[in-house]
N, C-alpha and C positions, 0 to 999 in steps of 0.2 A: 460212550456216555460216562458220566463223573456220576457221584452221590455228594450229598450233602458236606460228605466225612472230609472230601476234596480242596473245598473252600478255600479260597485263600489270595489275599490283595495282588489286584491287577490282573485276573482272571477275567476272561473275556467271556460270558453267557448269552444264548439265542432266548430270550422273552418272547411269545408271539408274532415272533417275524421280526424282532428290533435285537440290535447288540448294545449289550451293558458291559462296562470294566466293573469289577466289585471294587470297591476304595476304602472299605471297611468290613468287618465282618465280625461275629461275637456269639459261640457257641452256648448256649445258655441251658443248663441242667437245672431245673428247678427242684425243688425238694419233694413235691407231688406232680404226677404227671410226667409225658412222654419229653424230650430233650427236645431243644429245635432252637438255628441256626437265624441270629435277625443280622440282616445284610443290609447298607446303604449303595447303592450302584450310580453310575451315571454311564448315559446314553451317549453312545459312539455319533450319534448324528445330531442332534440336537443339545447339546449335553446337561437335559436336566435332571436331574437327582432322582433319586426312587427309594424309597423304604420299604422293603419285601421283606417276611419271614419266612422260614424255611421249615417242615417237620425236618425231625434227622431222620435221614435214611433215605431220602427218596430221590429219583434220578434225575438228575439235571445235564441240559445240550451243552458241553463246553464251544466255544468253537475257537478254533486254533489261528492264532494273527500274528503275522512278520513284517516287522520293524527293517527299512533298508536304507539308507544312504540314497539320495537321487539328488543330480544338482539340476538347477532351475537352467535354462535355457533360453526361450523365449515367449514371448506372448502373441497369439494370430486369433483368428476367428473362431476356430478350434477351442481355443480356453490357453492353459498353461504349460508349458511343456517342459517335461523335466527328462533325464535320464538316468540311468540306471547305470551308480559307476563300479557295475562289477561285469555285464555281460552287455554292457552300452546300449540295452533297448531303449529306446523315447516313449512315453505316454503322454499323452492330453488329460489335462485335470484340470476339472470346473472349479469354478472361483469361490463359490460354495461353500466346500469341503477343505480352505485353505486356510489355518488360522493365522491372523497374521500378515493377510495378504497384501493389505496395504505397502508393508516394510520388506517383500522381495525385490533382490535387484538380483543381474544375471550374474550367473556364476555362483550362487552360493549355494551349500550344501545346504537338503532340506531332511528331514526325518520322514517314509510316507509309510504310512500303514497299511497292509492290505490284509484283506481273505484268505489265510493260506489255502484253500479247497476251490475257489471260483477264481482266487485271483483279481477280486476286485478290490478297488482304491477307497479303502474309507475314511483316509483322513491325511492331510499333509501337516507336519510339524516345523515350523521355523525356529532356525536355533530362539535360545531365550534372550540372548541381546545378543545384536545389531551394531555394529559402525555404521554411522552413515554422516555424508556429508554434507552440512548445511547451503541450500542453495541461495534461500531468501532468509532476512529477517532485520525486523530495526534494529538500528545502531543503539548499544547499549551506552550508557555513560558511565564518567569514573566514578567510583563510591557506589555505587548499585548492588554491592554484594552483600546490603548488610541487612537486608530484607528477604522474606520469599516468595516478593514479589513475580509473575513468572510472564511473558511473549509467545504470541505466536511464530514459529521459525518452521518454513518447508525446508522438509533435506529431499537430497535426490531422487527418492521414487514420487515424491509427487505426495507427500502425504506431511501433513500437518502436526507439530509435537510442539508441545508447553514447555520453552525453557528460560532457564535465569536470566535475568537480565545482563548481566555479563559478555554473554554468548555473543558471538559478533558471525556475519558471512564467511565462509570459506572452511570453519572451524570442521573438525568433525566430532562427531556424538557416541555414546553409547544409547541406544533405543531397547527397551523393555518390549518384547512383540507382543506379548500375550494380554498388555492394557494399555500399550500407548505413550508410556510414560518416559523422562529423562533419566536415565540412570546417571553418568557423569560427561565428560568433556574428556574425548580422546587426546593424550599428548604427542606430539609428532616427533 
């Protein structure tokens, strides 16, 4: 068990049965009165925000979580299946817990988080941008670039992105996972 004194960004905390990352933290000594720790945290499963204060001094459940390498394999009835490139286990991971899922395609390296103590999966990470190659999208015209004007273009997993009008079929992209978005137009 940790105490207050601990504290410190990206520390993983047990709240009443839920995991928080702390993503802020601010020891605060007042000039009257006992010291205490005000914390912003966000939820490992749902991830929304929390403002907790803390007395100083008193003991909080750390809990300990490892970051691995797994690359993506295929998808069945099961869920997702990834493995493990250092001792080649495979696990099944629900679609859920996969941010980003939209923009997996096979073969790529994914980030997954687990439980170091049970060993469970609480979170997959998709790198932060993406290649991917444009499957669909209308034909842009010449002079279109002088606007921010933007189209609909499917790339390969099957998933939908807002790009310039420039953008033509066959192209490939860079994709932002974590909202969706165009980052630039890969050069070949």
């Amino acid at each position: 068990m940790a105490t207050t004194a601990d504290i410190k960004n990206g520390m993983c905390l047990d709240i009443d049965g839920q995991y928080y990352f702390i993503t802020e933290f601010l020891h605060v000594k007042p000039g009257k009165g006992p010291a205490f720790v005000r914390t912003k945290m966000k939820n490992v499963v749902t991830g929304r925000t929390l403002d907790r204060t803390f007395n100083s001094g008193i003991r909080i459940e750390e809990v300990r979580i490892e970051r691995r390498d797994y690359q993506y394999l295929y998808q069945d009835e099961a869920g997702y299946n990834f493995m493990n490139n250092e001792d080649y286990e495979q696990v099944s991971v629900n679609k859920d817990i996969i941010n980003g899922v939209d923009f997996l395609k096979e073969g790529m390296i994914c980030e997954v988080v687990t439980h170091a103590q049970s060993e469970t999966i609480l979170y997959v990470d998709l790198p932060v941008q993406v290649a991917l190659k444009i499957t669909y999208t209308e034909p842009g015209l010449k002079g279109d670039t002088a606007t921010n004007a933007t189209k609909p273009a499917t790339v390969e997993t099957g998933a939908t992105v807002r790009v310039p009008l420039f953008i033509n079929d066959g192209e490939t992209i860079k994709v932002d996972t974590r909202n969706g978005s165009y980052v630039e137009r890969v050069k070949a």
